[in-house]
N, C-alpha and C positions, 0 to 999 in steps of 0.2 A: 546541443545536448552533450553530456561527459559524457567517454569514452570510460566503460567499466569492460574489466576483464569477466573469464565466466564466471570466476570465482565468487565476484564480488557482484554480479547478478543474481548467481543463483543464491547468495547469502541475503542480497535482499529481497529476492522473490519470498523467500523463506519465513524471512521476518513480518515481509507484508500479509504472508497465507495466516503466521498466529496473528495477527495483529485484528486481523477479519474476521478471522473464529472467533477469538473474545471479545471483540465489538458486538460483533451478531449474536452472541450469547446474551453478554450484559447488557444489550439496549443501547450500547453506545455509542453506535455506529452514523456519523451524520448522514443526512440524505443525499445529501451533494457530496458527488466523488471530490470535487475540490477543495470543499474543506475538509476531508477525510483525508487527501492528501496531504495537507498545512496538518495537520494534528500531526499523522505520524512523522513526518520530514522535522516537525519540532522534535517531538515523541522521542524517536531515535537519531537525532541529529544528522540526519540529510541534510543536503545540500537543496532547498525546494529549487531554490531559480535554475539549479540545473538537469537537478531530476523530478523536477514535480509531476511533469506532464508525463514521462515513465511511470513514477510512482500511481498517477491518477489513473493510468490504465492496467496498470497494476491490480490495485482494487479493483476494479471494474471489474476485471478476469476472475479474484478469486470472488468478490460475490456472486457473481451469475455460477460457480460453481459451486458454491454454500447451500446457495436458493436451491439447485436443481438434485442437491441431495438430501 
């Protein structure tokens, strides 16, 4: 996996939290975290092969926090 600073964690955690909310709003949120990862890593031009699997737990985290609010 890449080595990101915090910076640039907490800049994509950030982007992933909107990215979740207006999925989960508009309905366009796929089922599967992995292709919800592949979308935004296109999306926002990530690097998937080296952050996907961050990315995919990523989402994971802020839906199950979407869902419980």
């Amino acid at each position: 996996m890449m080595q990101l600073t915090e910076d640039d964690y907490a800049d994509l955690h950030a982007a992933i939290r909107q990215y979740v909310s207006c999925a989960v709003e508009n309905g366009d949120l796929p089922d599967e975290p992995e292709e919800a990862a592949a979308i935004f890593c296109a999306d926002y031009r990530v690097d998937y092969a080296g952050l996907g699997d961050l990315v995919e737990r990523l989402i994971n985290v802020e839906v199950t926090k979407y869902e419980r609010s």
